[in-house]
C-alpha positions in Angstrom: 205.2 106.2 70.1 208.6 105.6 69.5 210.7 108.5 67.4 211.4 107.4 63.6 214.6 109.1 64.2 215.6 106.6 66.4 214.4 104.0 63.6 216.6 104.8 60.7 215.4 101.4 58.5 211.9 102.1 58.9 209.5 102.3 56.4 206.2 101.3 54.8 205.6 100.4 51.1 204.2 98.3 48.6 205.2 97.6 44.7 202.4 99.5 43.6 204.3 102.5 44.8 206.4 102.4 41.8 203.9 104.6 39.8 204.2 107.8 42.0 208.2 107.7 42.5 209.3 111.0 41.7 205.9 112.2 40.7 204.9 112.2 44.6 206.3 116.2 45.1 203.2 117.2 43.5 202.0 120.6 45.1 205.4 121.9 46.3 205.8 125.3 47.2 208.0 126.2 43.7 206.2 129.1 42.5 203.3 129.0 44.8 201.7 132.6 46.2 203.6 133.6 49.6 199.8 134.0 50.8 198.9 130.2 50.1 199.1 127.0 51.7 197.9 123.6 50.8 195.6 121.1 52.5 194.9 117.1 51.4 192.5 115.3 53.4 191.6 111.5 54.2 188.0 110.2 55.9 189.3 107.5 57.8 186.1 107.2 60.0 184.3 103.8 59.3 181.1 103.9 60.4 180.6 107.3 58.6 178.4 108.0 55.5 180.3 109.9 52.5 181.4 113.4 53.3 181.6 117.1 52.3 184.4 118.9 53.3 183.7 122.5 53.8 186.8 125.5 54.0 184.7 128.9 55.7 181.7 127.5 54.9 182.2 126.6 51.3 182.9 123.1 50.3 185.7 122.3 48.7 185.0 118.6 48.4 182.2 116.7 47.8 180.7 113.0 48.8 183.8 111.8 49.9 183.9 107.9 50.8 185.7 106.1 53.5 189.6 105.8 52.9 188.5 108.3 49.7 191.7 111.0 49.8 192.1 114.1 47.9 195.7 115.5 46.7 197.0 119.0 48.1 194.3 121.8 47.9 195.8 125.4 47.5 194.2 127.6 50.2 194.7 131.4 51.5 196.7 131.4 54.4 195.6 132.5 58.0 192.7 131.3 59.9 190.6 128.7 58.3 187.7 127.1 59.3 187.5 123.3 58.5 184.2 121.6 58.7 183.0 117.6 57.8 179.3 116.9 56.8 177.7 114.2 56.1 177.7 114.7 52.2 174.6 116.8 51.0 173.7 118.3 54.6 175.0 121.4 56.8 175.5 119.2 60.0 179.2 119.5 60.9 180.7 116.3 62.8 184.2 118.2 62.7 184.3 121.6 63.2 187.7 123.5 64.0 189.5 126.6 63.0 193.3 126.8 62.9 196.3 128.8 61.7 197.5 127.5 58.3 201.1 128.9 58.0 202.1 130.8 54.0 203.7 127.9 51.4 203.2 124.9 54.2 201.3 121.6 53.6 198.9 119.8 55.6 197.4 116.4 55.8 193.7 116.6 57.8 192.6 113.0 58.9 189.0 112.5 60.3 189.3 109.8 61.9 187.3 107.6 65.0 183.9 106.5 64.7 181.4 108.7 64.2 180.1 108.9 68.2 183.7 110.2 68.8 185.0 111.2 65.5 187.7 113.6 65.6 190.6 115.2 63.1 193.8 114.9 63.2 195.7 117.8 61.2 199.5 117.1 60.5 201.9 119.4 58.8 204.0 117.9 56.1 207.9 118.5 54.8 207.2 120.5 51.3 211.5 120.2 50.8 211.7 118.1 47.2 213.0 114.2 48.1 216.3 113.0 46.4 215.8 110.4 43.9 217.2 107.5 46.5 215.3 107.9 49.2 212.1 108.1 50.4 210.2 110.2 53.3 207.6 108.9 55.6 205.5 109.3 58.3 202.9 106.8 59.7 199.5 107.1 61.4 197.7 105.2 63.4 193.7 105.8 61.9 192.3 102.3 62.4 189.6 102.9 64.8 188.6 100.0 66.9 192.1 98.2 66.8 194.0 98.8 69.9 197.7 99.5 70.5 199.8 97.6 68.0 203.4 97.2 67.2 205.3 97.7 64.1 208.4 95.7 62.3 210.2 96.8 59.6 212.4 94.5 58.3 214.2 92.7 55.3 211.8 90.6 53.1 212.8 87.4 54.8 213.6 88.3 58.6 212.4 86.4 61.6 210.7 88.5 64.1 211.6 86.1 66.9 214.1 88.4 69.2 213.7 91.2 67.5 212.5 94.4 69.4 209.6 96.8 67.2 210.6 99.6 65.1 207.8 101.3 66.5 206.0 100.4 69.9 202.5 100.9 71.5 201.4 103.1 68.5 197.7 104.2 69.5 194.7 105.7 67.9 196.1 109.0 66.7 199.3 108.5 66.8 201.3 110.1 64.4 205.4 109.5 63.8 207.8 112.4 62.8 208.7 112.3 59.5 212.6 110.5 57.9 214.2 110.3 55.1 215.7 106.5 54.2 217.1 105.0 51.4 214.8 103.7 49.0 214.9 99.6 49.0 212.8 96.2 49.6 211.4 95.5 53.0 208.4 93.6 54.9 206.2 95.4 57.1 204.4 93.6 59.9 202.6 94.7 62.7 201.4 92.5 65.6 199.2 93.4 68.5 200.9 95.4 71.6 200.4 92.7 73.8 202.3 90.6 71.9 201.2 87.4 69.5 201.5 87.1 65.8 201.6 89.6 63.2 197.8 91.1 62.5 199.2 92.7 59.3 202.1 91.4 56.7 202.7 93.0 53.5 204.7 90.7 52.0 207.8 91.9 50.4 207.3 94.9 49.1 209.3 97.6 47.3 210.0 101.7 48.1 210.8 103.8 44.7 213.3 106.4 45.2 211.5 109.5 45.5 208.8 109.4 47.0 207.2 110.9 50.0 204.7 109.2 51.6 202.1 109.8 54.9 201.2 105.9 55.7 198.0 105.7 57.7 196.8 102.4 58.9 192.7 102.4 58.5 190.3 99.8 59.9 189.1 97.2 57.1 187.1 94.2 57.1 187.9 92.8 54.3 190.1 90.3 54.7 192.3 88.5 56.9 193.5 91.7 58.8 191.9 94.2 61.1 194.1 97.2 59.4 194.6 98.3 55.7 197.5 100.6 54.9 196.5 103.6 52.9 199.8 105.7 51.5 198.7 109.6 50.5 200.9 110.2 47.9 200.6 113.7 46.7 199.7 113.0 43.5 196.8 114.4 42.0 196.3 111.7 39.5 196.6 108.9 42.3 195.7 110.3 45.8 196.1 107.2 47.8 197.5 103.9 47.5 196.5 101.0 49.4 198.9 98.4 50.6 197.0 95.1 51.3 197.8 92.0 53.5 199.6 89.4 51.6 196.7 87.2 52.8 193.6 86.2 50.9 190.6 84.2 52.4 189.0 81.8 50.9 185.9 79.9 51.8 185.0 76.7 49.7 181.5 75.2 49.2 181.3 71.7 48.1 177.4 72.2 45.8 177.8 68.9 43.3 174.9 66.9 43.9 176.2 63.5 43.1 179.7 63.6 43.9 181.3 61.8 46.8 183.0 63.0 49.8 185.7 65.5 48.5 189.4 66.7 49.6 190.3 70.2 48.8 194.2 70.8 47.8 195.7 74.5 47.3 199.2 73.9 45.8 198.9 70.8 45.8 198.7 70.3 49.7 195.9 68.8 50.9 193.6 72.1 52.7 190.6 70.1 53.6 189.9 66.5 53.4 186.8 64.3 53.8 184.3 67.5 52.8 180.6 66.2 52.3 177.8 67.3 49.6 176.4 70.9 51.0 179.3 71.1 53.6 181.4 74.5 53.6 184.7 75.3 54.9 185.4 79.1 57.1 187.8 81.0 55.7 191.3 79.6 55.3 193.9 82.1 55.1 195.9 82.0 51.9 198.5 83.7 50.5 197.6 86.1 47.6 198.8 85.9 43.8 198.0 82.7 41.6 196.9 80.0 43.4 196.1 76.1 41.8 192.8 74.7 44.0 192.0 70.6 43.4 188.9 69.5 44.1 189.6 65.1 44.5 187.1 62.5 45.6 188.4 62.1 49.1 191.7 60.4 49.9 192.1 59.8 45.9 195.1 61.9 44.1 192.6 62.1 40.9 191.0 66.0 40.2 187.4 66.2 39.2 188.5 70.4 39.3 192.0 71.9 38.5 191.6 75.7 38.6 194.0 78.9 38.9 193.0 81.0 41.0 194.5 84.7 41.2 193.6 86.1 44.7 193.8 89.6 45.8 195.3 90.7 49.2 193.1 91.8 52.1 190.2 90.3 50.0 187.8 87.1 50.9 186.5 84.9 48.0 184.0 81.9 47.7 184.9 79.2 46.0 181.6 76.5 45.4 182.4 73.0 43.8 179.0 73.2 41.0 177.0 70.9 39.2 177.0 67.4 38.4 180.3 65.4 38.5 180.0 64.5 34.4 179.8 68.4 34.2 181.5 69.5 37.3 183.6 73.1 38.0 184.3 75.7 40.4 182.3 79.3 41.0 184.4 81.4 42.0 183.0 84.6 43.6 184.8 87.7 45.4 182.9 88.5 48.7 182.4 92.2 49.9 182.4 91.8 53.7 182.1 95.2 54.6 179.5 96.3 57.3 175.9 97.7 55.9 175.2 100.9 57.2 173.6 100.8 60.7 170.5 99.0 60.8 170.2 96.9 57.7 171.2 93.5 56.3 173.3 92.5 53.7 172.6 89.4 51.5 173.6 87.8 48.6 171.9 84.7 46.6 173.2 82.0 44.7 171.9 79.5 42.0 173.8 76.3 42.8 171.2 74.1 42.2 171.7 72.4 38.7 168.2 69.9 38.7 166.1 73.4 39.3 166.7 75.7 35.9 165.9 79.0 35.8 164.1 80.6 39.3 162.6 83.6 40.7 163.5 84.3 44.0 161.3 86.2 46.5 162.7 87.6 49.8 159.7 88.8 51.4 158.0 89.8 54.9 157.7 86.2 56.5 154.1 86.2 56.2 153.5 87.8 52.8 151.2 86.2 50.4 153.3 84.9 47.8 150.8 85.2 45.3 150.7 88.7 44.9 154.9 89.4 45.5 157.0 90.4 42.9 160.2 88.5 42.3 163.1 89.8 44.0 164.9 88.3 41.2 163.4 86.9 38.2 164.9 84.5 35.7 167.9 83.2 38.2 170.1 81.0 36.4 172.0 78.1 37.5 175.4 79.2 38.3 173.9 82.9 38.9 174.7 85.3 41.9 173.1 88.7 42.7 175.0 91.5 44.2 174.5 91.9 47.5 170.9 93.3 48.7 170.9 95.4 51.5 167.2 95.8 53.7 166.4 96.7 56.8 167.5 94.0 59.7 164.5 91.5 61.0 163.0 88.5 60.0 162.6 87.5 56.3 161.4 84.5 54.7 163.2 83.2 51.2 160.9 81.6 48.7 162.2 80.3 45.3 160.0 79.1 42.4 160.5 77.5 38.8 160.7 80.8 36.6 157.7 82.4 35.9 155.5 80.3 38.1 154.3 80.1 42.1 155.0 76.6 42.3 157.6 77.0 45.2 160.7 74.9 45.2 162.5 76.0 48.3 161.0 78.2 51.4 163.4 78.8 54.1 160.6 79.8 56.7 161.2 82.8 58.8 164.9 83.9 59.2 166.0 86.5 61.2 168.7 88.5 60.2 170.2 91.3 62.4 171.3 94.7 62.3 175.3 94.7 60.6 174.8 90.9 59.1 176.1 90.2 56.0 175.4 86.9 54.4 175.6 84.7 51.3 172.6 81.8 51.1 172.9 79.3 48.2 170.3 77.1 46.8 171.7 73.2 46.0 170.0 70.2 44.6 168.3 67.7 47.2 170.8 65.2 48.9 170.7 62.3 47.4 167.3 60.2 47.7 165.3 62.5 48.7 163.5 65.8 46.6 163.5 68.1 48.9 165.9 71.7 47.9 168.0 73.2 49.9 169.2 76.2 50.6 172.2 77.0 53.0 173.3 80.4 54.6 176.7 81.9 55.3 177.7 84.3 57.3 180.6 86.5 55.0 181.4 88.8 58.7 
């Protein structure tokens, strides 16, 4: 990993840093015991549940979540034990003892998956930061995502020709720590190999002040591999996440009786020529306030003109609903994010306008529907559940008029396996025929 040192330009921020600029000192060693140091810790393992964090045995947090991050913890000096649990149990996945040195600060990482989790303890700068600058170090803690290269540069650079501020930057890899004038910048990072950037922040802004540790985690939320994650020191406000400028968005086109159908996003044309019960993958899109037109195909007339304000490193759904007299868009946020190992998760949708209200059953395949309970009861047109999470293995959805057995659409036996995560929608029959439908996507 290359020196910052030799990188003098190089840093990582985002506008939302703004709120911890000259509040980010927090836990200095002004007035502080000669006997004590401090400690902050981030869980940066994916796959693992929520975590204790235990200090000699005694824990000093509790149930904290992936990418959760505490501020600075004050802790006697001299040999410590530092353990990570699972939250609630007395099985350590991390288990080490080290020297922590009077008045100095630490940042502990766990980080890995949890068949070779690991922790990666770093000791910080406590020195105050001047009011124009900024310090910062970086780490890489996105397990599963290879060696990458990073590019700091002004808002509007090309990268074409220019070398990496920092290069083959690995799983653990941590940079020294510099001190740069505060400013605006772009941050992108693009795979070691070479190709086009996996991560782009957009142009983003560093508050005098501040002093940051910038760890990239794994995230599959939206359109890249890697969130960054910016510890702060700030009690208040821990850790900041810097998203992708990117969005995704996935559009369903669920109005019965309307034609053929382009798709425009800012008024250039996305997707042209989509049919009734037809969905797009995810198209990339810039985050912020977006307009999306809905036209009848090759037509400049709208049957929907929406804004939409999308969030980086975040996916959405966006379904075309109801009848054209009555037509509009459903717009729903998607939670991509893996289930824990061995189960589903799935999410329903009432897009049908001609069925009312419904229960929906989601039962063994061969389950007598007679006796079942609803999974849901009363689903409304235009209604979506949160996502359910089961077991992985084959299901069968059945969906009745409210408060009845009379079944309007069965899906038969559907397997579903372990780490899926899914969105099925129920629409009207296509035109001429009476037959319901109901379509499945996969969100991962």
């Amino acid at each position: 990993m290359r020196s910052l040192a030799r990188a003098s330009s190089f840093v990582v921020v985002t506008t939302a840093l703004a709120a911890v600029a000259c509040g980010c000192n927090t836990g200095s060693s002004t007035g502080r015991s000669q006997r004590t140091a401090s400690v902050r810790v981030l869980h940066a393992s994916p796959d693992a549940p929520p975590v204790d964090v235990l200090v000699d045995g005694v824990v000093a947090l509790a149930g904290v979540p992936y990418e959760g991050a505490s501020g600075y913890l004050p802790l006697a000096a001299g040999r410590r034990r530092l353990e990570v649990a699972p939250a609630g149990t007395t099985t350590a996945v991390i288990d080490v003892t080290t020297n922590l040195a009077p008045r100095a600060r630490y940042t502990a990482i766990a980080l890995g998956r949890v068949a070779s989790i690991g922790a990666l303890l770093l000791e910080d700068d406590a020195a105050p930061v001047a009011h124009d600058e900024v310090r910062l170090r970086v780490v890489h803690a996105a397990a599963g995502v290879g060696a990458v290269d990073v590019y700091l540069t002004a808002p509007d650079a090309d990268l074409v020709g220019l070398a990496p501020t920092l290069d083959d930057v690995r799983l653990g890899d941590a940079s020294g720590e510099l001190t740069v004038p505060a400013g605006a910048y772009r941050v992108r990072i693009t795979p070691g190999a070479g190709g086009a950037p996996v991560y782009d922040s957009g142009a983003v802004t560093l508050p005098g002040g501040a002093a940051l540790c910038v760890a990239a985690v794994e995230t599959d939320e939206g359109a890249s591999p890697v969130k960054l994650l910016a510890l702060t020191g700030d009690p208040a406000a821990p850790a900041l996440a810097l998203a992708d400028r990117r969005a995704l968005v996935r559009v369903v086109h669920a109005s019965p009786d309307a034609p053929d159908v382009d798709v425009l996003v800012d008024g250039a044309v996305a997707l042209a020529g989509v049919p009734f019960r037809a969905a797009s993958g995810y198209l990339e899109v810039d985050r912020g306030e977006r307009r999306a037109q809905v036209n009848p195909a090759g037509t400049t007339t709208s049957v929907i003109d929406a804004a939409l304000t999308l969030a980086g490193s975040r996916a959405y759904t966006v379904l075309a609903v109801d009848r054209v007299a009555a037509i509009g868009a459903l717009v729903l946020e998607d939670d991509r994010r893996a289930p824990v190992p061995g189960q589903v998760r799935l999410r329903l949708v009432h897009a049908a306008p001609s069925a009312g209200d419904v229960d929906v059953y989601v039962t063994a395949p061969g389950a007598d529907l007679q006796t079942a309970t609803p999974t849901l009861a009363g689903f409304a047109f235009r209604d979506a559940s949160a996502y359910l999470q089961v077991p992985a293995g084959a299901y069968r959805v059945r969906i009745t008029l409210a408060g009845t057995k009379t079944v309007a659409i069965d899906t038969g036996a559907v397997t579903l396996p372990a780490g899926a995560v899914a969105t099925g929608v129920a629409v009207d029959p296509l035109p001429g025929t009476s037959a319901f439908g109901a379509l499945l996507f996969a969100d991962r």
